[in-house]
C-alpha positions in Angstrom: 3.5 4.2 61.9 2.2 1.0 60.6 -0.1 2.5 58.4 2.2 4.9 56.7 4.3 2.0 56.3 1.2 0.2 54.2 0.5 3.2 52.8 4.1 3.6 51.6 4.1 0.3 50.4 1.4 0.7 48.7 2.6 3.6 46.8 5.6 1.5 45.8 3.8 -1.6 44.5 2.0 1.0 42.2 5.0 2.4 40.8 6.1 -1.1 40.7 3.1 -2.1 38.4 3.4 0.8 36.0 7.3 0.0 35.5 6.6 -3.2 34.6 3.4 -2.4 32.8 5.7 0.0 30.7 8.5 -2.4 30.5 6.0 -5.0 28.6 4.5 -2.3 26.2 8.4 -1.8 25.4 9.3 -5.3 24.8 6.0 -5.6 23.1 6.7 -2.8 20.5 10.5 -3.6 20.2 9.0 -7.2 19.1 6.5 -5.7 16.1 9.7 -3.6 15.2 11.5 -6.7 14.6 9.4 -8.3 13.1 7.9 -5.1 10.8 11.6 -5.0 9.9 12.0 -9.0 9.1 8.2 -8.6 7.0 9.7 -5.2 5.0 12.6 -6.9 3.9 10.9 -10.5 3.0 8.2 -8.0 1.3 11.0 -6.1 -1.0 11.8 -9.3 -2.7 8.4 -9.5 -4.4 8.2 -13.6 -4.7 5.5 -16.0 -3.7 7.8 -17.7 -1.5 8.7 -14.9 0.6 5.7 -13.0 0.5 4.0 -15.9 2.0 7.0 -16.1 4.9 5.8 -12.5 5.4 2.1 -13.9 6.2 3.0 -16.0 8.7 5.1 -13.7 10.5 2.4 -11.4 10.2 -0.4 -13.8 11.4 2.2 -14.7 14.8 2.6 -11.0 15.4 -1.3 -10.4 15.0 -2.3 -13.3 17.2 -0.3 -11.4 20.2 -1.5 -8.0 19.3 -4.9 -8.0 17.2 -5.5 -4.4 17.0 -2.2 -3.3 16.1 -2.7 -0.9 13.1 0.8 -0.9 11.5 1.0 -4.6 11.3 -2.8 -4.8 9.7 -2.1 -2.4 7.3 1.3 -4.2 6.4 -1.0 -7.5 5.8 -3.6 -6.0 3.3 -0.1 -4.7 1.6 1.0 -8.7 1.7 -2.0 -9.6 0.6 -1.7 -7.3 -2.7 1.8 -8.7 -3.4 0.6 -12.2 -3.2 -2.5 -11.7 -5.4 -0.5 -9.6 -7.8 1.3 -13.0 -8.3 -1.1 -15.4 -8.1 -2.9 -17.1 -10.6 -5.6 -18.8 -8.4 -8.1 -17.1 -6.2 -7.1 -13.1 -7.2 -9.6 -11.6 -6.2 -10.5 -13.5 -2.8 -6.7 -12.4 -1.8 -7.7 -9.0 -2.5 -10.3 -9.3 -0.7 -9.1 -10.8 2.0 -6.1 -7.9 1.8 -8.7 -5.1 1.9 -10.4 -6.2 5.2 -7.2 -6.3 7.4 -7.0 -2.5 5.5 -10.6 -1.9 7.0 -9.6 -3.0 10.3 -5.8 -0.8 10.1 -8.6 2.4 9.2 -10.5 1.9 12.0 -7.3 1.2 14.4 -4.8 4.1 13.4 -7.7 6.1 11.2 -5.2 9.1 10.8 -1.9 6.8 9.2 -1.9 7.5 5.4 -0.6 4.1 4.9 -3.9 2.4 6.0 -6.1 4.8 3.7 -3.4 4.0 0.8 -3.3 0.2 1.1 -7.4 0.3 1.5 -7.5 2.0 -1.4 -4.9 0.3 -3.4 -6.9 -2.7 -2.8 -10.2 -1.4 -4.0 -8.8 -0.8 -7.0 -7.2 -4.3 -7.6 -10.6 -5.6 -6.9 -12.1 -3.2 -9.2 -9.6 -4.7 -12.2 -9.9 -7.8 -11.6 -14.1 -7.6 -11.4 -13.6 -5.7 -14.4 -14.7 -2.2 -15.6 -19.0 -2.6 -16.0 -18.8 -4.9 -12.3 -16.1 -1.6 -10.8 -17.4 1.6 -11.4 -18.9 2.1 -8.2 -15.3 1.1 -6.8 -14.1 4.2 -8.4 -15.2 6.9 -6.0 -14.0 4.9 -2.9 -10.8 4.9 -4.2 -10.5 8.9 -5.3 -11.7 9.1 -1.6 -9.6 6.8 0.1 -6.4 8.6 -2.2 -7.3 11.8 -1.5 -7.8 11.1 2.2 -3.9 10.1 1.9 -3.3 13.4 0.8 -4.8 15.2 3.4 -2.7 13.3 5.7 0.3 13.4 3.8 0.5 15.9 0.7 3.9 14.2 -0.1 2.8 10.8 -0.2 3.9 9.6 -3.8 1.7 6.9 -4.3 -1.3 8.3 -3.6 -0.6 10.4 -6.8 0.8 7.4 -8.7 -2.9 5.8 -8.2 -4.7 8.6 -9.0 -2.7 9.0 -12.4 -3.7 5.4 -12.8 -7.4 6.0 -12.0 -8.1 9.0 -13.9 -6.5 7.0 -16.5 -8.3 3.9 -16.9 -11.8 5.1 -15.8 -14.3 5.9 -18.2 -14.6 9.9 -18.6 -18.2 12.2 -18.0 -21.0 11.1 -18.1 -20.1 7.4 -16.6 -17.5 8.1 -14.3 -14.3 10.5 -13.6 -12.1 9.7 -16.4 -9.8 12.7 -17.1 -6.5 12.3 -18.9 -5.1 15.4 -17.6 -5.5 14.5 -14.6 -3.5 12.0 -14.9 -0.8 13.4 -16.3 -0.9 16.1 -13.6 -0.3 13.6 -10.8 1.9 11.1 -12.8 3.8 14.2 -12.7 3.6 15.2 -9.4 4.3 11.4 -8.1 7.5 12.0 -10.4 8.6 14.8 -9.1 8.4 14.0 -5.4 10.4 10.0 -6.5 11.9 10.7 -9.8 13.9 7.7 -9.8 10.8 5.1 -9.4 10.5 3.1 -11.8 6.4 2.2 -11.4 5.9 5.7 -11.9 8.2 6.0 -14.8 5.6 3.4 -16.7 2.7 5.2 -15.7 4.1 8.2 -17.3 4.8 6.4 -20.2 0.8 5.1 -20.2 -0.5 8.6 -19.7 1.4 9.9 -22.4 0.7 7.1 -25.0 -3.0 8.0 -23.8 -2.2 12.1 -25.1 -0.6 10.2 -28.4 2.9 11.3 -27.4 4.4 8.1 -28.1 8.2 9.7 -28.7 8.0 10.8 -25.4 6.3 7.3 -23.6 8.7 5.0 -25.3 11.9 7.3 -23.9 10.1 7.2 -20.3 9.4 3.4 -20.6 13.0 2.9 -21.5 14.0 4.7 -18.6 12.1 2.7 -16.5 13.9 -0.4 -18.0 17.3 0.8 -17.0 16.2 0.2 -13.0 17.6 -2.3 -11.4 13.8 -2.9 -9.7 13.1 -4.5 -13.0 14.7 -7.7 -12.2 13.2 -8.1 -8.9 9.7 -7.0 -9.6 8.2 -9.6 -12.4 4.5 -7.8 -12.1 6.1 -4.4 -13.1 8.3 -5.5 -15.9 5.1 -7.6 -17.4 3.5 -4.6 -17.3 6.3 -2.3 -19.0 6.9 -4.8 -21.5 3.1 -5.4 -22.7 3.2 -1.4 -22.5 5.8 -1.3 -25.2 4.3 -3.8 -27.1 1.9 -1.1 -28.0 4.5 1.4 -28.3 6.2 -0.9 -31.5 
């Protein structure tokens, strides 16, 4: 009798141990949600100032759970915000962005968002090294991109970078340079988010790049008309050095 008692008990102080093992993960993951949803909207204003609250809220979350792939890839995507505004030290942020996407590959190595913002990153480095110091950046990228892809054959941006890529790299026999196919997946970005105005100025690039400047400067003005504009000071510098060319 006293050893089915043990025994029984025993049972029980198992079952206790899983609850509570499960009750922590909960509380654990209910915390990143909070704070994933605190960091997204901090994120969405695109300023120094809150970009940087993102960071810390990031770094606490991190310290608490190190190999938690969502919240490293949401860093590297921080840390291309910040360096897209920043002045000082560009290319160590993106740098520093691009290994806490390394880490979010190795953690969650099927999540398109890690192989997008690894990517994304590459190619901020590549820019700001510039094109002679970049071009073997180029195929890491169309890799990284088209792994997104795979995952995800809807995923927007992957197309939107892509359009940029095939874009700005030189064509054959240096690199992969192909205007049409950037127009292709400016298109396709377009058609899956029509309303985005980042992809509305890429549109407007690729087609100043096939001469059809009728047609770039009524996509560019389209892309003025978004409310995003105010917010997003990188994008509308971009737009309006765009239509500088267009004048």
């Amino acid at each position: 009798m006293k050893s089915n008692i043990c025994r029984y008990a025993g049972i029980t102080g198992v079952f206790l141990s899983l609850a509570l093992a499960f009750a922590c993960a909960a509380a654990a993951q209910g915390q990143t949600g909070a704070v994933l949803q605190e960091v997204n909207g901090l994120l969405a204003a695109k300023q120094v100032g809150t970009i940087e609250q993102a960071i810390e809220l990031l770094e606490a979350a991190l310290a608490n759970a190190p190999g938690d792939g969502v919240l490293l890839w949401t860093m590297a995507k921080a840390y291309l915000y910040l360096a897209d505004r920043s002045d000082d030290q560009k290319l160590a942020l993106y740098e520093k962005g691009k290994a806490y996407a390394d880490q979010a590959v190795e953690a969650v190595p099927d999540n398109p968002h890690a192989h997008y913002w690894q990517g994304a990153l590459i190619g901020r480095i590549g820019q700001t090294r510039g094109v002679l110091n970049s071009l073997f950046m180029v195929r890491p990228l169309q890799e990284a991109m088209e792994r997104v892809l795979e995952l995800d054959d809807q995923y927007a941006d992957a197309h939107y970078v892509l359009s940029s890529l095939y874009d700005q790299a030189p064509g054959w026999p240096l690199s992969i340079g192909n205007k049409n196919k950037a127009l292709e997946h400016i298109e396709i970005a377009l058609a899956i988010d029509p309303d985005n105005p980042e992809y509305k100025v890429q549109y407007a690039a690729v087609l100043l790049s096939h001469k059809r400047r009728d047609e770039a400067r009524e996509a560019l003005m389209e892309a003025f008309e978004s409310p995003e504009m105010e917010i997003d000071e990188v994008l509308r510098q971009d737009a309006e050095a765009l239509l500088a060319k267009l004048k």
